[in-house]
MARBA-3410 file (N, C-alpha, C, O; in Angstrom, 1 decimal):
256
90.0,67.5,105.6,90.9,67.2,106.7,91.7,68.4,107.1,92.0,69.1,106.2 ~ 92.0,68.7,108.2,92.5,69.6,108.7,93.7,69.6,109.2,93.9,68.9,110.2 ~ 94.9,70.6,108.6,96.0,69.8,109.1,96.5,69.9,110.8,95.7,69.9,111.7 ~ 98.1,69.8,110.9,98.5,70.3,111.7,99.3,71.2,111.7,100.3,71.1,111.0 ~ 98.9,72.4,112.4,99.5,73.7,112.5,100.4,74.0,113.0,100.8,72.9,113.4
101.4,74.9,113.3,102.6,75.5,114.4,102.3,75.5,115.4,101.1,75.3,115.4 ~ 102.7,75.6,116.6,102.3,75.8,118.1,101.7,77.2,117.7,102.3,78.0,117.0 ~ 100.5,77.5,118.2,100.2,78.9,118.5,100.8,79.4,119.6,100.8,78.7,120.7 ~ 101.6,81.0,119.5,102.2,81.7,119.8,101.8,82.7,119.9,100.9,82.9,119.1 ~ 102.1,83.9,120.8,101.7,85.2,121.0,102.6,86.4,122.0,103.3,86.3,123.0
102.3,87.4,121.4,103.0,88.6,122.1,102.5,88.6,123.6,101.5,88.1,124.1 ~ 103.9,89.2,124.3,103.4,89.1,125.8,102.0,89.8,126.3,101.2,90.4,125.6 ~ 102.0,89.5,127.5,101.0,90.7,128.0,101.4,92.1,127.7,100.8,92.7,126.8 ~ 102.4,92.9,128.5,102.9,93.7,128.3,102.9,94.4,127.0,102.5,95.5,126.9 ~ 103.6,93.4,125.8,103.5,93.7,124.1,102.1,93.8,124.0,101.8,94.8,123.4
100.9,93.0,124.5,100.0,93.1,124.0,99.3,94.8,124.8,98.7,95.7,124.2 ~ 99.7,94.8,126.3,99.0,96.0,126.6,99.6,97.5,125.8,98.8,98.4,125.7 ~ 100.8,97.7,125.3,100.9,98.5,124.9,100.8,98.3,123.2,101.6,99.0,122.6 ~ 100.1,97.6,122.6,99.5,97.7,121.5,98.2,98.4,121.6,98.0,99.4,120.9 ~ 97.2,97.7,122.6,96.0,98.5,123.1,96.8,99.9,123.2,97.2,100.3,122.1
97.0,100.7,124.3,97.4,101.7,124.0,97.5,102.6,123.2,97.2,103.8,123.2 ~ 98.0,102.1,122.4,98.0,102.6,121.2,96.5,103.3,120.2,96.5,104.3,119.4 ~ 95.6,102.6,120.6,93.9,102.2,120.1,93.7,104.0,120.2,94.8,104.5,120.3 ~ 92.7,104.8,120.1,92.0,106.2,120.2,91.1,106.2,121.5,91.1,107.1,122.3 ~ 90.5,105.4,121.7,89.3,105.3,122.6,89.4,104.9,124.2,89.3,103.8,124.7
89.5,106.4,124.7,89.8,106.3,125.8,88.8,107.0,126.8,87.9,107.7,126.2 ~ 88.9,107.0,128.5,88.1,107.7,128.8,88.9,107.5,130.2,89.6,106.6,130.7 ~ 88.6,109.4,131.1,89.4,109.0,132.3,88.2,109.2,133.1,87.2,109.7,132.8 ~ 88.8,108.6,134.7,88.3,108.9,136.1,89.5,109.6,136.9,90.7,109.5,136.7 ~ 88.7,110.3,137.7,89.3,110.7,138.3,88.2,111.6,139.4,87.0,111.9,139.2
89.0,111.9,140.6,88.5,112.0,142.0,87.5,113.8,141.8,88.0,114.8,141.2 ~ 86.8,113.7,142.2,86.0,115.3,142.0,85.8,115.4,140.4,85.2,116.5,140.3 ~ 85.8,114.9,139.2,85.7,115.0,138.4,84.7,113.9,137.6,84.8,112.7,137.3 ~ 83.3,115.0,137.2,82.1,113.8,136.6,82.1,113.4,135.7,81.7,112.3,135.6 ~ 82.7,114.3,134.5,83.0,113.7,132.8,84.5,114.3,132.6,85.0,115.3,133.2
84.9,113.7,131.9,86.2,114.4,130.8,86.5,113.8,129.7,86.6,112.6,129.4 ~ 86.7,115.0,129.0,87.1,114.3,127.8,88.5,114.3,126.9,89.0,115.3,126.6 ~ 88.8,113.4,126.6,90.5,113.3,126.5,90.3,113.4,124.9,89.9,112.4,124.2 ~ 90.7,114.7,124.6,91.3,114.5,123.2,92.4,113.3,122.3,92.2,112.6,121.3 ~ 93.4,113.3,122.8,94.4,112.1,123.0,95.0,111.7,123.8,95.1,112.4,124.8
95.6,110.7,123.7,96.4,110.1,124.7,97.5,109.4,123.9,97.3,108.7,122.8 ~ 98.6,109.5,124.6,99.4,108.6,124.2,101.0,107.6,125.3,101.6,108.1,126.2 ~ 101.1,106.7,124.9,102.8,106.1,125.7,103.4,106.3,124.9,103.1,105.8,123.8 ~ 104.4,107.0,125.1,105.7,107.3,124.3,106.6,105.8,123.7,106.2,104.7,123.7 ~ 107.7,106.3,123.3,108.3,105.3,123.0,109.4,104.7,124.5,109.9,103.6,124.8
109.4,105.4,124.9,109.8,105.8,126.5,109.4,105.0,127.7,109.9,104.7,128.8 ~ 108.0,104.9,127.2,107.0,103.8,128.2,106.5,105.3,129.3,106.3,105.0,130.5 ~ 106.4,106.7,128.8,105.5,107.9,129.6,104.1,107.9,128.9,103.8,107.7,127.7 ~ 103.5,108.1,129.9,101.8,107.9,129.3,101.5,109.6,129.7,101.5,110.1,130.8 ~ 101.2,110.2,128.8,100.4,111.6,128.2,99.0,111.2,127.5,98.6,110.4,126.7
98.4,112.9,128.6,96.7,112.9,127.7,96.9,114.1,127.1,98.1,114.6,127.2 ~ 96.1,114.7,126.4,96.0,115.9,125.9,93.9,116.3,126.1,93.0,115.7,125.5 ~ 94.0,117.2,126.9,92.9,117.4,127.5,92.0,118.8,127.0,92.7,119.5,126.3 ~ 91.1,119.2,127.2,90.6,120.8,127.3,91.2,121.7,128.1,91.1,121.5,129.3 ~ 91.9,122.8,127.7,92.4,123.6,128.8,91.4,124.2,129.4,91.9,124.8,130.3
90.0,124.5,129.5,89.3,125.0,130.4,88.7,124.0,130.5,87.6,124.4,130.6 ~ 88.7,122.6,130.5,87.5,121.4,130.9,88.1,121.4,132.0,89.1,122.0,132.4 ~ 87.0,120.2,133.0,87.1,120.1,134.3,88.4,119.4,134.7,89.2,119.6,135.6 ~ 88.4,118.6,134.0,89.7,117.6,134.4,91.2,118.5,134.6,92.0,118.4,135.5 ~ 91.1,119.3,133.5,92.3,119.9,134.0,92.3,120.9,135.0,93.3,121.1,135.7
91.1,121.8,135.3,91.0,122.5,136.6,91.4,121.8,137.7,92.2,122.4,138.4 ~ 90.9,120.1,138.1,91.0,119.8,139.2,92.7,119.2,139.2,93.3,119.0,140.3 ~ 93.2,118.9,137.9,94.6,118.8,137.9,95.8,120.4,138.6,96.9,120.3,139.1 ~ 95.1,121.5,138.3,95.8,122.4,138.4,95.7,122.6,140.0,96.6,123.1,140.7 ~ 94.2,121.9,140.9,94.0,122.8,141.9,94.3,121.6,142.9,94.1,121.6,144.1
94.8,120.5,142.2,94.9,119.3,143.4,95.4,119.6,144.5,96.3,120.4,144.3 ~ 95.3,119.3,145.9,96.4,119.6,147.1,97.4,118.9,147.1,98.1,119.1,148.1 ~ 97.7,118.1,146.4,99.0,117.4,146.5,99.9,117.4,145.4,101.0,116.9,145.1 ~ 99.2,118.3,144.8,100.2,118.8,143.2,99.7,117.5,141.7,100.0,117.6,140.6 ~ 98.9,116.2,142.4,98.7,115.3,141.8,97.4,115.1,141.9,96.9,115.1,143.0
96.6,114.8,140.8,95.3,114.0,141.3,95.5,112.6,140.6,96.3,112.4,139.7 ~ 94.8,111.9,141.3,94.6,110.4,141.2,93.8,110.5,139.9,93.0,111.3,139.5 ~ 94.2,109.2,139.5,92.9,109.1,137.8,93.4,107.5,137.3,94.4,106.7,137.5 ~ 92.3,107.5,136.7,92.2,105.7,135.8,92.3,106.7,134.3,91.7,107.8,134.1 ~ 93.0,106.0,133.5,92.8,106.1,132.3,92.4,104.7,131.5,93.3,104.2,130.9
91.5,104.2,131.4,90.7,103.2,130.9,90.3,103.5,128.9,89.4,104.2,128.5 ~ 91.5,102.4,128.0,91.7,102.6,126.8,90.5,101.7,126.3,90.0,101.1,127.3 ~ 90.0,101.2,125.1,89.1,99.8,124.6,89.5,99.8,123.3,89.3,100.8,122.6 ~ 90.0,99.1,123.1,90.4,98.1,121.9,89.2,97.6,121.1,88.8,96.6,121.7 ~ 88.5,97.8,119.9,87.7,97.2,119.4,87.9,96.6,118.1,88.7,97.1,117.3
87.0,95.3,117.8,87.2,94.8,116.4,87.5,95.9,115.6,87.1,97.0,115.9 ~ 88.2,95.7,114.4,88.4,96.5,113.3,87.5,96.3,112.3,87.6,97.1,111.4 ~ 86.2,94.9,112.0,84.9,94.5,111.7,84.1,94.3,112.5,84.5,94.2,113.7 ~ 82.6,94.1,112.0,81.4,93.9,112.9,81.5,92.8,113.5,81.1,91.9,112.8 ~ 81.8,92.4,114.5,81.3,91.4,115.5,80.2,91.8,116.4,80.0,93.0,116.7
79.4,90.2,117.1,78.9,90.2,117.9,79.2,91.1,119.5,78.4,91.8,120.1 ~ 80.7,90.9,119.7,81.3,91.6,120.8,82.1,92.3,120.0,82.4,91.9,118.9 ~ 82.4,93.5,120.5,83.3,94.1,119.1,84.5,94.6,120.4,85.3,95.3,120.0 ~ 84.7,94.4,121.6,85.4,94.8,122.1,86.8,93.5,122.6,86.9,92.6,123.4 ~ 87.7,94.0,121.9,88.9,93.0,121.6,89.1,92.7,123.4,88.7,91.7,123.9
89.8,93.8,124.0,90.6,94.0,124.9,90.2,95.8,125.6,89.6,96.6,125.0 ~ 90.5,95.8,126.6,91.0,96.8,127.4,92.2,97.2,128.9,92.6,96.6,129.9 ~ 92.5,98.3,128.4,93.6,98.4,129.2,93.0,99.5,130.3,92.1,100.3,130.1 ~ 94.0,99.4,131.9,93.2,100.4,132.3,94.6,100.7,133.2,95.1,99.7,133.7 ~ 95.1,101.8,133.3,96.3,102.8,133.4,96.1,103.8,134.6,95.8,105.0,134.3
96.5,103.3,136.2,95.9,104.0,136.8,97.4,104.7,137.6,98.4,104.2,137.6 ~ 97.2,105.9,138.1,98.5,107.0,138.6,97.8,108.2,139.2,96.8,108.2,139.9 ~ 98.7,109.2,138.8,98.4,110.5,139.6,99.2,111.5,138.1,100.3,111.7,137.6 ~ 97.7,112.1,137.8,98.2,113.4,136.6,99.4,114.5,136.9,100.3,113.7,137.2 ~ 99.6,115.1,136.9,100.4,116.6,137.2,100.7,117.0,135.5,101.0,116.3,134.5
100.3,118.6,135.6,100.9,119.6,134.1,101.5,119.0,134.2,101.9,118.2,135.0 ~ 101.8,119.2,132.7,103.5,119.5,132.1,103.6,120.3,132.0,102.7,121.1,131.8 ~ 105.3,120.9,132.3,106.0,122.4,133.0,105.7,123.0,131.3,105.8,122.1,130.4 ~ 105.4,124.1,131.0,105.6,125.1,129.5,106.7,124.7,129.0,106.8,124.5,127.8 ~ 108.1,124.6,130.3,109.2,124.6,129.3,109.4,122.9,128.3,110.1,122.8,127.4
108.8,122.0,128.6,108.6,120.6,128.5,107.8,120.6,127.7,108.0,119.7,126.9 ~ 106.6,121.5,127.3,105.8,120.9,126.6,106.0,120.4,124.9,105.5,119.4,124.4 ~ 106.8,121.5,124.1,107.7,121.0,123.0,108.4,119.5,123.4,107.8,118.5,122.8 ~ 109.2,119.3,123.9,109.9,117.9,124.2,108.8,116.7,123.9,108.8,115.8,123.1 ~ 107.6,117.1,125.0,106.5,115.9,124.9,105.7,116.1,123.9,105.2,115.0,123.6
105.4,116.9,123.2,104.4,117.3,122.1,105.4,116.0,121.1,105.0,114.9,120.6 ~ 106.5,116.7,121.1,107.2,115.6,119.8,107.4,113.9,120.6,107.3,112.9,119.9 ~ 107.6,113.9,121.3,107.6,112.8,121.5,106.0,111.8,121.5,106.0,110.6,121.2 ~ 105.2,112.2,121.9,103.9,112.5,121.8,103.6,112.1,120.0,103.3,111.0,119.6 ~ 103.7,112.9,119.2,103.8,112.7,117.9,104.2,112.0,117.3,103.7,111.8,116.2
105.7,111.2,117.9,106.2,110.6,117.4,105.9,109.0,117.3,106.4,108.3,116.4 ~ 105.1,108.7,118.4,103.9,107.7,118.2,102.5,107.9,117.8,102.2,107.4,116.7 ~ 101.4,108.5,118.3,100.4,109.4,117.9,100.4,110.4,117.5,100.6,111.3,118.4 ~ 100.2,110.9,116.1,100.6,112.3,115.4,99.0,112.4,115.9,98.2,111.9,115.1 ~ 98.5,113.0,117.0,97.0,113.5,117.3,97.1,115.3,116.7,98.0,116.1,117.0
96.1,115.4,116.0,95.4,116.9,115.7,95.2,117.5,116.5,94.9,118.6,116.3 ~ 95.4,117.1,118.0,95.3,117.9,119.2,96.0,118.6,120.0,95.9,119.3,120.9 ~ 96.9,118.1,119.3,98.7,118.4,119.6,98.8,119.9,119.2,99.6,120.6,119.6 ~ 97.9,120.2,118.4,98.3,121.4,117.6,97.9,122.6,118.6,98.5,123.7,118.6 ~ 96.9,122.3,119.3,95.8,123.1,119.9,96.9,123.5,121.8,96.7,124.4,122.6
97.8,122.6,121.7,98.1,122.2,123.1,98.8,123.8,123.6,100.0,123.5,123.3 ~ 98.8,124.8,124.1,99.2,126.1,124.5,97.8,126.8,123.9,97.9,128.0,123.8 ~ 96.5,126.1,123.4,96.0,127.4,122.8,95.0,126.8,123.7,95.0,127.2,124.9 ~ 94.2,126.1,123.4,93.0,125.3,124.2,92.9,124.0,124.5,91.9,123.5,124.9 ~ 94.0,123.4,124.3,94.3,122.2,125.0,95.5,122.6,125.8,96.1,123.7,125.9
95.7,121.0,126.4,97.3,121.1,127.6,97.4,120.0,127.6,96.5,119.1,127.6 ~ 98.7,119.7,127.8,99.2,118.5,128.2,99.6,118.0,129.8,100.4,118.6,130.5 ~ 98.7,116.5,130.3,99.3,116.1,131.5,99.9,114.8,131.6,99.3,114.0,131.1 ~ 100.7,114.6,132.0,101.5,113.2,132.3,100.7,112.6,133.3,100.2,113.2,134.3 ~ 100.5,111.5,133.1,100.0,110.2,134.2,101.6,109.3,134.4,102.5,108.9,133.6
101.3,109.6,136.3,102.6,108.4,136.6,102.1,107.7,137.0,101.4,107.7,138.0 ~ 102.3,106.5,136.2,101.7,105.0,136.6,102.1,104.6,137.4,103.3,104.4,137.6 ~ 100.8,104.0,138.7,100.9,103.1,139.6,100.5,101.5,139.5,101.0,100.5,140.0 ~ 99.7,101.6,138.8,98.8,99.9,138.0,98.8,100.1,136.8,98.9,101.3,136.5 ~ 98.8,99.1,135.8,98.8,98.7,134.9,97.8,97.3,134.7,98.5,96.3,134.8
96.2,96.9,134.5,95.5,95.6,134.1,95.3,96.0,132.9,95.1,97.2,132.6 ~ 95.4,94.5,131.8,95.0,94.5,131.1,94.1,93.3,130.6,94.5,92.2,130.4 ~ 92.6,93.9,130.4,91.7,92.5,130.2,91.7,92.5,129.0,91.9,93.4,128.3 ~ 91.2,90.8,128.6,91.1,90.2,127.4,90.4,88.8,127.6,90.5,88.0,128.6 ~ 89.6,88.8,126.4,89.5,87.3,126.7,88.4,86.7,128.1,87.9,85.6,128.2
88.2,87.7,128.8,87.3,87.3,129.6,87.9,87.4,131.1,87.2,87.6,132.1 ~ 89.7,87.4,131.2,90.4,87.3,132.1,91.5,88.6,132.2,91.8,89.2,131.2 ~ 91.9,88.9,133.5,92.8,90.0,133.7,94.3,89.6,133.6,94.6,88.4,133.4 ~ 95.2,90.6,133.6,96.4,90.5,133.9,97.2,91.5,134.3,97.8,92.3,133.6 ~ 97.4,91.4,135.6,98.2,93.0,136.0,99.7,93.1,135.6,100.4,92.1,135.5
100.1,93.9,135.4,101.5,94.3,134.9,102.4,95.2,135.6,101.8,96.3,135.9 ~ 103.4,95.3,135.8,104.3,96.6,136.6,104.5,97.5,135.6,104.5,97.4,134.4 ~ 104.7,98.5,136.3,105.0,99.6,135.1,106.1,99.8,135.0,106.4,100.9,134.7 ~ 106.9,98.9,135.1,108.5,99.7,134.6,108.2,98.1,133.3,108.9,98.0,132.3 ~ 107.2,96.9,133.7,107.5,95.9,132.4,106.5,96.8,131.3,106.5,96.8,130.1
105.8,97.5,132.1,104.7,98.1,130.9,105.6,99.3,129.9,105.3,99.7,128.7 ~ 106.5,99.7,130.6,107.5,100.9,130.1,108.6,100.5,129.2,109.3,101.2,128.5 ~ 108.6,99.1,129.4,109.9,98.2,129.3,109.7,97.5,127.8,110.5,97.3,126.9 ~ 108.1,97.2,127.7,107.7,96.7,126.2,107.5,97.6,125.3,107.5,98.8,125.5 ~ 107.3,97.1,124.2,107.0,98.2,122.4,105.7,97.1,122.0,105.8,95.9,121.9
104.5,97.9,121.6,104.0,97.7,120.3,103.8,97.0,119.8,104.8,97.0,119.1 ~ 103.1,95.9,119.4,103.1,94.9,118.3,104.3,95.7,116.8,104.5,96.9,117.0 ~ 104.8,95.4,116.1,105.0,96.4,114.8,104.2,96.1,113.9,104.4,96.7,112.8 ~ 102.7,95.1,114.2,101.6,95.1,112.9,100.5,96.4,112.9,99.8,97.0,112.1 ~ 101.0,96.8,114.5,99.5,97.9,115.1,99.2,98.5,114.2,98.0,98.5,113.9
100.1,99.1,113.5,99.6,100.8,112.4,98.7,100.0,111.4,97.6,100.3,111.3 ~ 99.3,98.9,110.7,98.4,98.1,109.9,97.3,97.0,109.9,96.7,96.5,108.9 ~ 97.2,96.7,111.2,96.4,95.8,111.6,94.9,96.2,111.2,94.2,95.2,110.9 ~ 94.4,97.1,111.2,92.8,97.2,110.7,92.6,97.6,109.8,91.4,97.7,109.4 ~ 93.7,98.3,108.8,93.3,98.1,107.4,93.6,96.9,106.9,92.9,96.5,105.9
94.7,95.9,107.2,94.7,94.7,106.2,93.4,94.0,107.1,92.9,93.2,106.3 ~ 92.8,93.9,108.3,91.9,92.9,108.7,90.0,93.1,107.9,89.0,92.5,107.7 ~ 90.8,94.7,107.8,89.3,95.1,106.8,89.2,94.8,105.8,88.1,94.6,105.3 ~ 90.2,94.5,105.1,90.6,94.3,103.5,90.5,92.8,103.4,90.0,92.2,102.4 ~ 90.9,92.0,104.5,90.5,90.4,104.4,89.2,90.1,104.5,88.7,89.1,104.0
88.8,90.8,105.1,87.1,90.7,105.2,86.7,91.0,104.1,86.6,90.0,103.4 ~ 86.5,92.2,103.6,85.9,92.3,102.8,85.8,92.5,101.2,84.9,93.0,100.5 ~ 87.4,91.7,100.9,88.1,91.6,99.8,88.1,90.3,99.2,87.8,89.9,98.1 ~ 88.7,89.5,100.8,89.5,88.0,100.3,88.3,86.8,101.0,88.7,86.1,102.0 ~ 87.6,86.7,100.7,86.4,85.7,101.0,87.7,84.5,100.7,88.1,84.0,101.7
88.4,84.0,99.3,88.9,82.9,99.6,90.2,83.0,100.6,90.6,82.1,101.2 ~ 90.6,83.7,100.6,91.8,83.8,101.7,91.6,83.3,103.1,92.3,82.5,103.8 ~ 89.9,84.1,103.4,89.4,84.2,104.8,89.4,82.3,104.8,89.7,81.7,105.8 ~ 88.9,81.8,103.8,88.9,80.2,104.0,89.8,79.4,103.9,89.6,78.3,104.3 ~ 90.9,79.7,103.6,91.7,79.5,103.5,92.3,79.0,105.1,92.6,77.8,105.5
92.4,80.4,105.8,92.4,80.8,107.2,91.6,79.5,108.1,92.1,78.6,108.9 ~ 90.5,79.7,107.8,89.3,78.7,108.6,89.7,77.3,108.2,89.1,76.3,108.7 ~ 90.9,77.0,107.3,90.7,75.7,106.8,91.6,75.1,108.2,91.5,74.0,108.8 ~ 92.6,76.1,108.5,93.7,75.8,109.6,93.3,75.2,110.6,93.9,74.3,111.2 ~ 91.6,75.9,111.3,91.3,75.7,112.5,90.6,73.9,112.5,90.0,73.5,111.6
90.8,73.2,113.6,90.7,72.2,113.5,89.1,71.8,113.5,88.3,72.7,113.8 ~ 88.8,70.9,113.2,87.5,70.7,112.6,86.7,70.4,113.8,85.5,70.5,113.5 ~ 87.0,70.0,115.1,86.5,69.4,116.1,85.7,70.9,116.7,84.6,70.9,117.4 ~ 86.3,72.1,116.4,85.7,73.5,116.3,84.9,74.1,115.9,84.4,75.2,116.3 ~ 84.8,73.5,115.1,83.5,73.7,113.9,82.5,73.5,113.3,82.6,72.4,112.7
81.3,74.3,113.2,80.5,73.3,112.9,79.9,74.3,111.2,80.5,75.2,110.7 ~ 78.7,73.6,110.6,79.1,74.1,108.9,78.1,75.5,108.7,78.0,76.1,107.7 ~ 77.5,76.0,110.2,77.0,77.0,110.2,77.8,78.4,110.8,77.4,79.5,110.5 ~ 79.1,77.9,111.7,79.5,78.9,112.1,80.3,79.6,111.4,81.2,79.2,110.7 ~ 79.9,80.8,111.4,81.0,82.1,110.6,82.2,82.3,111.2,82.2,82.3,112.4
83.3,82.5,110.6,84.6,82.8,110.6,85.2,83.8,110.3,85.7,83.9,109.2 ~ 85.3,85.3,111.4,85.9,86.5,110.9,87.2,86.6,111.1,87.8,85.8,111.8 ~ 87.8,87.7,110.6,89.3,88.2,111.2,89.0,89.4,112.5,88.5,90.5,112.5 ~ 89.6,88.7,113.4,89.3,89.5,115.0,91.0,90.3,114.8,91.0,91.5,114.7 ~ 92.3,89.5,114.6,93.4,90.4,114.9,94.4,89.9,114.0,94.5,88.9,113.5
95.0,90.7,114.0,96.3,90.5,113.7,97.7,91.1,114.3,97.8,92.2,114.8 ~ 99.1,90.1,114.4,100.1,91.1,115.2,101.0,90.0,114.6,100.7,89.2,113.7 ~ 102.3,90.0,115.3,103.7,89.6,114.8,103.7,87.8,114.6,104.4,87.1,113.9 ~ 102.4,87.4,115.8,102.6,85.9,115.6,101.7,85.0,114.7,101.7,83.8,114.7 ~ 100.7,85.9,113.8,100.1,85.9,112.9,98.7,86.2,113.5,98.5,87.0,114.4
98.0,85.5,112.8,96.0,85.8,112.8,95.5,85.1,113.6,95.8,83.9,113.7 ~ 94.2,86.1,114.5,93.5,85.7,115.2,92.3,86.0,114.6,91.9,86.9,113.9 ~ 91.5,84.7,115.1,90.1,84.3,114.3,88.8,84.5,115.2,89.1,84.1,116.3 ~ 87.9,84.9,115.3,86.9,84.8,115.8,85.3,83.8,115.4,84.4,84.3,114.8 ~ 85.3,82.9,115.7,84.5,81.7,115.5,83.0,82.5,115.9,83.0,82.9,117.1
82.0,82.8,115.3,80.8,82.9,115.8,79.8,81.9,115.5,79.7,81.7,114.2 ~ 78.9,81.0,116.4,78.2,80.4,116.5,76.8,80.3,116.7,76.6,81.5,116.8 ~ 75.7,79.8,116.9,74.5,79.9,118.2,75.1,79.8,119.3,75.2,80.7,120.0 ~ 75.6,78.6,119.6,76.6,78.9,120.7,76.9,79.9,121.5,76.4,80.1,122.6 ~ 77.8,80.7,121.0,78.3,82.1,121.4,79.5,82.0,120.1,79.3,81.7,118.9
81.0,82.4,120.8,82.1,82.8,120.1,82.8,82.4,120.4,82.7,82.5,121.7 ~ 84.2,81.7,120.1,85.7,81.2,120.6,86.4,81.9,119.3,86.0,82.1,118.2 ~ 87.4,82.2,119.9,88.2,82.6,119.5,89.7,82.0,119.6,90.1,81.7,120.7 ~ 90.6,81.8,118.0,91.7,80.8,117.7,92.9,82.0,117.4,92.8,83.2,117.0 ~ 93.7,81.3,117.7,95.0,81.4,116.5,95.7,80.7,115.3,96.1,79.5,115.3
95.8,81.5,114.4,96.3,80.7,113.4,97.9,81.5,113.1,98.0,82.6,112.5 ~ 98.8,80.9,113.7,100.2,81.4,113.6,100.9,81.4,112.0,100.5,80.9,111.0 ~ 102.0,82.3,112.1,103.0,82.6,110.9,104.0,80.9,111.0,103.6,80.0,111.8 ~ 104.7,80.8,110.5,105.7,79.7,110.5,106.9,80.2,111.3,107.8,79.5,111.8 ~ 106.7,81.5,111.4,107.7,82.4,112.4,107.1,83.6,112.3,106.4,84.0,111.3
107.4,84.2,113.7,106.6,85.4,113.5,108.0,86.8,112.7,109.2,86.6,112.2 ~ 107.1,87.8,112.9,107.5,89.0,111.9,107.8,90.1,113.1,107.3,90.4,114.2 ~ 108.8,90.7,112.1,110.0,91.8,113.0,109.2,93.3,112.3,109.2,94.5,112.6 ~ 108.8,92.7,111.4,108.4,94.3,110.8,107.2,94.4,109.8,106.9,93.4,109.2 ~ 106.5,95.3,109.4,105.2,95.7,108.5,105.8,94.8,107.1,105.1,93.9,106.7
107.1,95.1,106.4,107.5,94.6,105.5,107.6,93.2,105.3,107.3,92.7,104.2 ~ 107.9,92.4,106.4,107.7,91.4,106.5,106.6,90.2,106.6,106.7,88.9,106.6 ~ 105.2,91.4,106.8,103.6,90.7,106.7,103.7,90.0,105.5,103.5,88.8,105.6 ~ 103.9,90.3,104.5,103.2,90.4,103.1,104.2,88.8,102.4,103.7,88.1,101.5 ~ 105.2,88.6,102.7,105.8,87.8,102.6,104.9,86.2,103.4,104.3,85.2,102.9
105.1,86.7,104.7,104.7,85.4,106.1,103.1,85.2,105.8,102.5,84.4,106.6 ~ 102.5,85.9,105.0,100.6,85.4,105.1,100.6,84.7,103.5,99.8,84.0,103.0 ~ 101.9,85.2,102.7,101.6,84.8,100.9,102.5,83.2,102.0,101.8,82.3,101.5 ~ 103.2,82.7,102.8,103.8,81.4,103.0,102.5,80.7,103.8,101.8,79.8,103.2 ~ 102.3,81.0,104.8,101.0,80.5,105.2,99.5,80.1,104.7,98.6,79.3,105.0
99.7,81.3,103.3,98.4,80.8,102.4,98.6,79.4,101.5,97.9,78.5,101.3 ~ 99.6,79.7,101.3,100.0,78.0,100.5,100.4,77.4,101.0,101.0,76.6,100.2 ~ 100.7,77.2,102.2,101.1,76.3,103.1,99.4,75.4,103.6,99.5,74.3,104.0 ~ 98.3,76.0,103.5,97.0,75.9,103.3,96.4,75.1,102.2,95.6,74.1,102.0 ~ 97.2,76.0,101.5,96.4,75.5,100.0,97.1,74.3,99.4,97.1,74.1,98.2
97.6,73.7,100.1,98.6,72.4,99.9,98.0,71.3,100.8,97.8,70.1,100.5 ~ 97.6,72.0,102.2,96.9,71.0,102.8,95.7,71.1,102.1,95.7,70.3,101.1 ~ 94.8,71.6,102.2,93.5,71.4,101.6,93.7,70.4,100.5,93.2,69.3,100.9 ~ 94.3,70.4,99.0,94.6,69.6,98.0,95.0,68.2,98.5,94.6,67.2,97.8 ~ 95.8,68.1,99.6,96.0,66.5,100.4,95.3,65.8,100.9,95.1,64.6,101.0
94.6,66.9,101.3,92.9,66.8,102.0,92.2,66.1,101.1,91.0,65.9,101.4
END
């Protein structure tokens, strides 16, 4: 028997798009320009979105030579499982503005601030063969799920982070392929009308309002939440809210 759970709950759009953000895997467009390649990128804590590019790649030539001091560009991030799935691509965000340098005298200021969310190795390089450019955001979508959601950028500037992000794919790797009974544990929550005795049960996510499940079937895939009893303010606080939730489990099951 399966019990009954918490309301499932979740971080905004906004919280969720700048968690994506956060991810490595990015790629830009931009006008006169056929490839580039973005060493990093990052949103400050500030809500400024910085790439760190090739100082002699194309992207930054047509940044330097724009006529309007700006070129237009999409910065399009992908979010992927942190395990093998069928679809491995969680979410994507896509961050669209107008580049311009950063002035020499700025680029200290952003480098650290820059680091101070993404410590990128690229940072190091930035006055020798990389550079740094600021994107000013005009759009902000972020898809998921199958569905979009646009955002303003002063709400996109305005949110922080899940506080699971930094940890989120090593504990979802470690549930995988550590805690087989944990993981069932987890599956015991989802309601049985979902399930059938073939379908597999991975860990897709984790963030402040607890675990997201990915159901794979013949079918295809649905994807659940299985919430905390309250969500979590901080990394410290994980470890506490999944040991209440697991025996909050293992209590149902035994009633069961």
């Amino acid at each position: 028997m399966t019990s009954t759970t918490p309301p499932a709950v979740r971080p905004t759009a906004a919280e969720r798009a700048r968690s994506v953000a956060c991810r490595p895997s990015a790629a830009v467009c931009a006008a006169g320009v056929s490839g580039s390649r973005v060493l990093a990128h990052a949103t400050t804590r500030a809500g400024q979105v910085f790439l760190v590019v090739a100082e002699d790649g194309e992207l930054a030539a047509a940044v330097r030579t724009a006529p309007e001091g700006d070129l237009p560009a999409l910065l399009m991030v992908t979010d992927h499982a942190p395990v093998p799935l069928r679809d491995q691509v969680r979410a994507q965000l896509w961050l669209s503005g107008w580049l311009t340098p950063v002035r020499a005298e700025d680029q200290r200021e952003v480098a650290l601030a820059f680091a101070d969310v993404q410590p990128a190795g690229a940072l190091l390089d930035v006055g020798a063969t990389a550079t740094l450019l600021r994107l000013d955001l005009a759009e902000v979508v972020l898809g998921e799920g199958g569905s979009t959601v646009e955002l303003t950028p002063e709400d996109y500037a305005a949110a922080e982070p899940d506080p699971l992000v930094g940890v989120e794919t090593a504990a979802l790797q470690h549930l995988d392929a550590d805690h087989p009974g944990e993981l069932a544990l987890l599956r015991s929550r989802i309601p049985g009308a979902w399930l059938a005795d073939a379908d597999v049960v991975r860990p897709l996510g984790l963030d402040r309002s607890g675990f997201r499940l990915r159901i794979e079937s013949e079918r295809g895939h649905r994807d659940v939440r299985v919430p905390f009893d309250a969500p979590v303010s901080s990394e410290a606080e994980l470890g506490p809210a999944v040991h209440r939730l697991l025996c909050a489990a293992r209590r149902c099951c035994r009633q069961g």
